[in-house]
C-alpha positions in Angstrom: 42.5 -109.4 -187.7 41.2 -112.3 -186.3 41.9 -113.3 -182.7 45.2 -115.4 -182.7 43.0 -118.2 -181.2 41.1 -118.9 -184.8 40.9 -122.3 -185.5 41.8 -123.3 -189.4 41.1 -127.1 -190.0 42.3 -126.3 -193.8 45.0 -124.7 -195.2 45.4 -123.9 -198.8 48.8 -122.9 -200.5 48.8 -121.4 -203.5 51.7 -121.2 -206.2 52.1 -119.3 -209.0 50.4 -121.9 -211.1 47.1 -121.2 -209.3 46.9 -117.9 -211.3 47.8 -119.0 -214.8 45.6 -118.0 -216.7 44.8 -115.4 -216.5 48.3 -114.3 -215.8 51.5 -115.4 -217.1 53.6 -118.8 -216.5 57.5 -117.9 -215.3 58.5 -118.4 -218.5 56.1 -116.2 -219.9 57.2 -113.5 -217.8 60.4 -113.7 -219.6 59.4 -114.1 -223.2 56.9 -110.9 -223.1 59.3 -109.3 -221.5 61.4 -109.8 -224.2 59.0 -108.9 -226.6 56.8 -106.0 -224.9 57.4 -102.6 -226.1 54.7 -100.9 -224.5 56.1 -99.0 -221.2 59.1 -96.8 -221.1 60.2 -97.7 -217.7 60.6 -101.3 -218.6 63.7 -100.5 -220.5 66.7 -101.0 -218.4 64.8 -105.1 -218.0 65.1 -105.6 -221.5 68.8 -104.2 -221.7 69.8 -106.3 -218.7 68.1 -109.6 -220.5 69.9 -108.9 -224.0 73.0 -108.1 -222.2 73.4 -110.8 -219.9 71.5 -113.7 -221.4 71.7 -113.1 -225.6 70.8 -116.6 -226.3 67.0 -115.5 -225.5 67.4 -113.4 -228.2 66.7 -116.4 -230.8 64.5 -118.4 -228.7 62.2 -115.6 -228.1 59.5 -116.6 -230.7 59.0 -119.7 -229.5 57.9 -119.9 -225.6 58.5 -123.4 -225.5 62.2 -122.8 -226.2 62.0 -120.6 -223.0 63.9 -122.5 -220.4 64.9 -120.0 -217.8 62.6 -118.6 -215.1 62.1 -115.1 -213.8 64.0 -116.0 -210.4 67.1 -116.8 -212.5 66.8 -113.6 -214.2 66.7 -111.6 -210.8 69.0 -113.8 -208.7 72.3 -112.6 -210.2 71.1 -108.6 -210.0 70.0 -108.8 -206.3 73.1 -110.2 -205.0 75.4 -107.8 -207.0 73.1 -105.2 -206.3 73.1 -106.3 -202.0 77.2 -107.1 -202.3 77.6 -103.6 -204.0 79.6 -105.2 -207.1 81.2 -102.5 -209.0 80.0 -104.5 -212.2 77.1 -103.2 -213.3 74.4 -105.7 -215.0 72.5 -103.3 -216.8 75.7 -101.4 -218.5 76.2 -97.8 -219.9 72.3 -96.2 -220.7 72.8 -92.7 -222.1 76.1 -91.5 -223.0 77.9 -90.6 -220.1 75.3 -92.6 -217.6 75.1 -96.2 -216.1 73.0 -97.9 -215.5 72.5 -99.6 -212.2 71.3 -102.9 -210.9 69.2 -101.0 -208.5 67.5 -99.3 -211.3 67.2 -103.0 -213.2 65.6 -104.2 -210.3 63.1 -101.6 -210.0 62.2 -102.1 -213.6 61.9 -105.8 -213.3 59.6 -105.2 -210.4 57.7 -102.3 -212.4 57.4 -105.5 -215.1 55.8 -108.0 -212.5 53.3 -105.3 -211.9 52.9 -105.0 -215.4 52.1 -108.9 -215.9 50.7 -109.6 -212.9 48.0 -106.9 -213.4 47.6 -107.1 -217.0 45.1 -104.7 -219.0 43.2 -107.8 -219.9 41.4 -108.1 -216.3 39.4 -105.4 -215.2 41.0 -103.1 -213.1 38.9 -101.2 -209.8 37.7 -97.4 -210.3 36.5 -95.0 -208.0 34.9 -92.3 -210.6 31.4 -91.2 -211.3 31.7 -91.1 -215.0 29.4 -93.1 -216.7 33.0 -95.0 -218.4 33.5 -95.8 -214.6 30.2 -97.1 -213.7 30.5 -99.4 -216.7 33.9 -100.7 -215.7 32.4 -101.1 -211.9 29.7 -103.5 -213.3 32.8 -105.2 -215.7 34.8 -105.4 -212.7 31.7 -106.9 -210.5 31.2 -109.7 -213.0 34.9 -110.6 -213.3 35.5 -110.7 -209.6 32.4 -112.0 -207.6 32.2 -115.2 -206.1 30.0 -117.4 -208.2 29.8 -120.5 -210.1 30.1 -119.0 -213.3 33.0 -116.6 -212.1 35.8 -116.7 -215.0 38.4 -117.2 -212.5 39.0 -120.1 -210.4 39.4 -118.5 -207.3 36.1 -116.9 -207.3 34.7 -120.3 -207.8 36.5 -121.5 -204.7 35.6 -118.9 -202.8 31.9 -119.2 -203.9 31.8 -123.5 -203.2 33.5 -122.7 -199.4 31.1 -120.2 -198.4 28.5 -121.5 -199.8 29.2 -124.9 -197.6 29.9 -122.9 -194.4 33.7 -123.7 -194.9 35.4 -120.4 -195.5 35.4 -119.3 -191.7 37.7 -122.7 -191.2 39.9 -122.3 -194.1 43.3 -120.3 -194.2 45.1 -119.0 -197.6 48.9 -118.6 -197.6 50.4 -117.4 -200.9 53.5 -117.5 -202.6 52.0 -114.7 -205.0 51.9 -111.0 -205.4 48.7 -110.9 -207.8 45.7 -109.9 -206.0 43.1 -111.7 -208.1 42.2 -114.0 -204.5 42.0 -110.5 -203.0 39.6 -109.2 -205.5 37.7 -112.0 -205.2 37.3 -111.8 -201.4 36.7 -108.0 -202.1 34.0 -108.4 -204.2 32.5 -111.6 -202.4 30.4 -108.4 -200.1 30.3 -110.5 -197.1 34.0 -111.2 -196.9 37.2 -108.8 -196.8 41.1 -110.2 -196.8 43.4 -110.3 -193.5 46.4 -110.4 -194.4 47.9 -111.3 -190.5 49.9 -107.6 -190.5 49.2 -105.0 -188.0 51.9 -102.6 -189.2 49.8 -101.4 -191.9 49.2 -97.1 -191.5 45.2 -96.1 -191.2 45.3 -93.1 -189.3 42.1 -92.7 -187.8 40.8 -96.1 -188.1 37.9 -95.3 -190.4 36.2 -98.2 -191.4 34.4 -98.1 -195.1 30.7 -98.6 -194.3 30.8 -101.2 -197.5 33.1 -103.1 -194.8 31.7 -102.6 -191.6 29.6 -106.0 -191.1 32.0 -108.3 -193.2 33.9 -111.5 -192.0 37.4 -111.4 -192.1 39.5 -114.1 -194.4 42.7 -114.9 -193.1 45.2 -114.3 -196.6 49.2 -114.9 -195.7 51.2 -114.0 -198.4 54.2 -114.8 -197.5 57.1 -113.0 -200.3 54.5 -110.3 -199.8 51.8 -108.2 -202.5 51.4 -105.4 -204.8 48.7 -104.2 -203.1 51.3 -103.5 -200.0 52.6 -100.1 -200.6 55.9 -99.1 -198.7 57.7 -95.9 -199.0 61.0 -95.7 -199.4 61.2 -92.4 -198.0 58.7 -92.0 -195.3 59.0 -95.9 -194.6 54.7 -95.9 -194.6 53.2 -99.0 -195.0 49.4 -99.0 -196.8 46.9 -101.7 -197.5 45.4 -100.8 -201.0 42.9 -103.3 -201.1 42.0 -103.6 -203.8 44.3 -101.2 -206.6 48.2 -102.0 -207.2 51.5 -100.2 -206.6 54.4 -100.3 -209.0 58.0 -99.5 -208.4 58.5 -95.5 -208.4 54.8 -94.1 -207.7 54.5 -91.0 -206.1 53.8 -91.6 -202.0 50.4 -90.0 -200.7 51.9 -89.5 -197.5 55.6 -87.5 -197.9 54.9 -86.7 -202.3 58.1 -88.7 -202.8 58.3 -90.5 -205.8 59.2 -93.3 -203.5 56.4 -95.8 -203.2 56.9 -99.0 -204.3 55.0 -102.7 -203.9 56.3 -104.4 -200.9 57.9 -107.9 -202.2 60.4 -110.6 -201.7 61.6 -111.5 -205.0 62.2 -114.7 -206.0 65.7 -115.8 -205.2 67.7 -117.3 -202.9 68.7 -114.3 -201.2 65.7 -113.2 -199.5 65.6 -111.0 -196.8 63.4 -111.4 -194.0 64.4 -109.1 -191.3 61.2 -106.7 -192.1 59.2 -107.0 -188.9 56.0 -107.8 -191.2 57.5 -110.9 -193.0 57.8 -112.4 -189.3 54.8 -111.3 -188.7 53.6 -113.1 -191.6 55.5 -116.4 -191.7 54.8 -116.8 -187.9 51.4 -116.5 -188.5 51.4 -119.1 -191.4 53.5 -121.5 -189.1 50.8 -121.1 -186.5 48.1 -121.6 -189.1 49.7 -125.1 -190.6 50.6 -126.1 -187.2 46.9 -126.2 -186.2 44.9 -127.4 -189.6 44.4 -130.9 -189.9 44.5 -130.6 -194.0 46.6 -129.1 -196.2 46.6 -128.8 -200.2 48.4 -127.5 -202.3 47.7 -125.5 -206.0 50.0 -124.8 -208.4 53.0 -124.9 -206.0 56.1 -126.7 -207.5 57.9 -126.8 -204.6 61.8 -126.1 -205.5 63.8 -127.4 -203.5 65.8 -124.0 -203.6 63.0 -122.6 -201.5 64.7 -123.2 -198.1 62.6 -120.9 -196.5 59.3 -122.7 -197.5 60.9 -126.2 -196.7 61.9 -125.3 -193.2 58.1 -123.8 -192.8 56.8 -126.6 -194.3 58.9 -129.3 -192.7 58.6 -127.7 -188.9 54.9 -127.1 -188.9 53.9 -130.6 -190.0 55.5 -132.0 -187.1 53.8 -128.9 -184.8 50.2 -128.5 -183.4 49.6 -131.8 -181.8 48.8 -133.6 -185.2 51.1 -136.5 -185.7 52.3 -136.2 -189.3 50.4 -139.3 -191.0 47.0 -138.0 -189.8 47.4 -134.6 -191.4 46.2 -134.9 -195.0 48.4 -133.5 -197.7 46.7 -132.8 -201.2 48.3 -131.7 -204.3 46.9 -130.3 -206.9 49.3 -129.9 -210.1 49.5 -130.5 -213.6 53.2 -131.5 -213.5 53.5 -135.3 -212.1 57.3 -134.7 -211.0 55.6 -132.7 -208.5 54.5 -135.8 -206.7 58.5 -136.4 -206.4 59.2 -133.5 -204.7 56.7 -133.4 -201.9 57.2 -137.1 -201.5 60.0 -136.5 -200.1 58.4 -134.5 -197.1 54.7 -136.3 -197.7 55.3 -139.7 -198.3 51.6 -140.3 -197.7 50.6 -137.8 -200.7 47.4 -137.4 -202.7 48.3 -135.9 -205.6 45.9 -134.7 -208.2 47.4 -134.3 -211.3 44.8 -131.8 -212.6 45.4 -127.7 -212.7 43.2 -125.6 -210.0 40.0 -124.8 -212.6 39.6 -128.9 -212.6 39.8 -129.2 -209.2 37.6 -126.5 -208.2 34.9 -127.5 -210.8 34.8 -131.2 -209.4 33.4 -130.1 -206.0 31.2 -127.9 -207.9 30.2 -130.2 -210.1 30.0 -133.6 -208.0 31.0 -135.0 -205.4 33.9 -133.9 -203.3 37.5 -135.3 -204.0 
């Protein structure tokens, strides 16, 4: 971790909008799910959505028609589920059972693994077949930090080190994907910090691939499926750069207990885990003290108290008077510009998705 006296002069935020593609829009989380018949422990999702919201049903075929997203899907579950409503979401499963919105919740969470790690993207191995050695190489190309790199974030990463800017510049995150993290991964010079020192590494054994690298300062602040908890033994691992879903069998107790370590996306979050404050201090510290702040694929909701308060209390922190910190947005949607007006009257918004922006400081002059 770096010392807490790093100096950031940029801040990026990302949004879920910074991954799409090659992951899936909110509303396209709902619509495969509807649709996806691939993975038996998806189930109880699919029953709760046909159960509690049957006008999907129709307007499953067309995405567009989709107007609900996933955090209004999970909202009404995690606050029967934290009240202990005797109504259950999910309903009856197999004669004589129920199903409960704990068990809904795990297999909407074992669906945002699903989607947010789809089969499409090359996944990390650590075999010795020669399959594996090919799917190393697959994965190299798909990851590294480059100009050609398929994936935006490997072309930011690629333009910032490349300029001597990546030591200066912080990430915070408002997504669980790890495609930034892969990217850092696979960068060779570079490895994520993600501001946490709770994580278990018994022994402190360094990889020798790892040894000599910088570290990038990564906040992600609702959390990561690479963050492994354990219900059981209460363990907390970093799996760099592999995935946990909701129900894997722990390394460290053999529980079938593990699961990704996330805030999902509603109103009720809770924070009280000694790592989010860890986290979000750290990201207040970080905005407090960086003279320029932009923003990619973030829609900012104004439901999103959390972020707003962070947001709101930071730009008035560090010694930077609030009109000489730069605020750039970077989004597709123009009603976007509304909503951060409102904190930023002084704005620059882009109206351009994060591939665009990336590619013009690649491709000409900076903006």
């Amino acid at each position: 971790m770096p010392k807490p006296s790093a100096i950031f002069t940029t801040a990026i935020i990302f949004g879920a909008g910074a991954s799409v593609p090659p992951l899936m829009s909110q509303q396209g989380l709902v619509q495969e799910l509807l649709n996806d018949q691939t993975h038996p422990r998806i189930w109880p999702a699919k029953r709760y959505l046909r159960h509690s919201f049957p006008g999907l049903i129709a307007k499953s075929a067309d995405p567009r028609s989709i107007d609900i997203r996933f955090e209004d899907i999970v909202g009404p579950l995690e606050i029967a589920e934290a009240e202990e409503y005797w109504f259950h979401f999910g309903g009856s499963g197999e004669p004589g059972t129920l199903l409960t919105n704990r068990q809904v919740l795990s297999s909407l969470d074992t669906w945002v693994a699903m989607a947010l790690d789809p089969r499409s993207i090359p996944k990390p191995t650590t075999g010795k077949s020669p399959k594996a050695i090919e799917q190393r190489v697959a994965y190299g190309e798909y990851y590294a930090p480059k100009p050609t790199c398929p994936l935006p974030y490997g072309r930011m990463i690629h333009y910032l080190r490349k300029d001597g800017l990546l030591e200066k510049t912080a990430f915070l995150s408002m997504n669980y994907d790890v495609l930034l993290d892969r990217v850092v991964h696979a960068s060779g010079t570079h490895i994520p910090d993600y501001g946490i020192d709770g994580f278990y590494d018994p022994g402190s054994v360094v990889a020798a691939s790892e040894k000599d690298r910088a570290t990038t300062l990564i906040l992600k602040l609702h959390g990561s499926l690479n963050w492994r908890a354990c219900d059981n033994c209460h363990i907390l691992r970093n799996l760099k750069e592999f995935i946990s879903w909701p129900g894997d069998k722990c390394t460290d107790c053999g529980e079938q207990a593990a699961r990704p370590m996330l805030i999902r996306p509603t109103l009720l979050k809770d924070f009280r885990h000694r790592v989010w404050k860890d986290v979000w201090k750290r990201a207040g510290h970080v905005l407090a003290g960086a003279s320029k702040w932009v923003f990619v694929g973030y829609s900012l909701p104004l439901a999103d108290v959390w972020m707003l308060r962070l947001l709101a209390q930071s730009s008035r922190s560090g010694g930077i008077l609030p009109r000489k910190r730069e605020i750039v947005v970077v989004n597709k949607d123009p009603q976007v510009k509304n909503r951060f007006s409102l904190l930023f009257p002084e704005v620059t918004f882009l109206k351009m998705d994060f591939a665009a922006w990336i590619d013009s400081f690649l491709d000409g002059p900076s903006k």
